[in-house]
C-alpha positions as CSV (number, residue, x, y, z in Angstrom):
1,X,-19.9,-16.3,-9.7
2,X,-17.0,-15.8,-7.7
3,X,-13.8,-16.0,-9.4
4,X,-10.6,-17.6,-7.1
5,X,-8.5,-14.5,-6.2
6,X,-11.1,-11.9,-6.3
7,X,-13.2,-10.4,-3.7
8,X,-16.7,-7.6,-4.2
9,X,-16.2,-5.1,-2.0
10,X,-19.3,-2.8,-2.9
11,X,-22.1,-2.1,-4.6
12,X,-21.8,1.4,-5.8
13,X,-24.9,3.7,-7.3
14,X,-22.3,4.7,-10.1
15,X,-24.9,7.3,-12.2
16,X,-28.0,5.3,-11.2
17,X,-26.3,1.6,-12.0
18,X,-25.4,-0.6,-9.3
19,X,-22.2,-1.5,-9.9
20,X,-19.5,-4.1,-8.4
21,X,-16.3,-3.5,-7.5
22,X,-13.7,-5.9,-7.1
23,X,-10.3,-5.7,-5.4
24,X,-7.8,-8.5,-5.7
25,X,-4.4,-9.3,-7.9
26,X,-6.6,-10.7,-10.4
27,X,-9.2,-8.4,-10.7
28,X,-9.6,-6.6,-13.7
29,X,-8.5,-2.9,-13.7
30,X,-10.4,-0.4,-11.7
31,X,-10.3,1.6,-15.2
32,X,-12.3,-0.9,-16.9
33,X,-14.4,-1.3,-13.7
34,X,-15.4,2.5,-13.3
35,X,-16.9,4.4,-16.1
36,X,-14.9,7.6,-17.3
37,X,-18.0,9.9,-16.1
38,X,-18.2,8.7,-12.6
39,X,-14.6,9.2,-11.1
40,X,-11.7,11.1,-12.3
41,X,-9.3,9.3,-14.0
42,X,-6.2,10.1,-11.3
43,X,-7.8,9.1,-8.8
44,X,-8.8,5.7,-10.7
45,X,-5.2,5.4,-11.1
46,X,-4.1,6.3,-7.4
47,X,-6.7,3.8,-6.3
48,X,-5.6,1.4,-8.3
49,X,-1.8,1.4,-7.1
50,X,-3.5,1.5,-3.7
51,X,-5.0,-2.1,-4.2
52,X,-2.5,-3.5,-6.0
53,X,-0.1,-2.2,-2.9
54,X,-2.8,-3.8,-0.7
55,X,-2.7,-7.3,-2.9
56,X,1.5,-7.4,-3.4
57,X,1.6,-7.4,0.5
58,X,-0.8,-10.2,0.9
59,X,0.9,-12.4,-1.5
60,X,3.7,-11.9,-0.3
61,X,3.1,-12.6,3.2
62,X,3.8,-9.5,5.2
63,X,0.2,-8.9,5.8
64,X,-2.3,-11.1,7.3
65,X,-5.4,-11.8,5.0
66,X,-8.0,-10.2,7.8
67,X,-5.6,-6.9,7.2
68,X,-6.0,-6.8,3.6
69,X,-9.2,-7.1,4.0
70,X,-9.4,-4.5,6.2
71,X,-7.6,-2.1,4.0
72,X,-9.5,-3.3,1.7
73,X,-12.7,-2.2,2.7
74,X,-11.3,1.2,4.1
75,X,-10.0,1.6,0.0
76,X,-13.3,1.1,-0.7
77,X,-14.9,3.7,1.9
78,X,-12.3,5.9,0.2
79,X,-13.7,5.3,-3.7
80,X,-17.2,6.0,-2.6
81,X,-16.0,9.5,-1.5
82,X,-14.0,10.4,-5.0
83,X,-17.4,9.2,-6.7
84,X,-18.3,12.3,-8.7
């Protein structure tokens, strides 16, 4: 179910789970999204800021929604890296 607001950008192998990810202002955190043993907790909180930096520029119009979705998806690419 897709929620209004929200978009999956991945489906992670987070310790033999698939696991969704979802980027958007409504999202829920990336904290509650990624468990504790897969990614260090700094870099859960850098990446968050990073997609909420992402969402704040949407909204408010200064970027184009095929750019957030761009930076989006390259936030993502980044995640998969930090992935323990």
């Amino acid at each position: 179910m897709k929620r209004e607001g929200v978009e999956r950008y991945g489906r992670n192998d987070l310790m033999g789970k698939l696991v969704d990810i979802e980027l958007g202002a409504i999202a829920k955190p990336l904290s509650e999204q990624i468990p504790e043993a897969v990614m260090d907790r700094r870099d859960v909180a850098m990446f968050q800021k990073d997609s909420d930096a992402i969402s704040r520029l949407y909204i408010r119009g200064l970027i184009p929604e095929s750019q957030a979705r761009s930076a989006k998806m390259k936030l993502m690419k980044k995640m998969q890296k930090a992935i323990k």
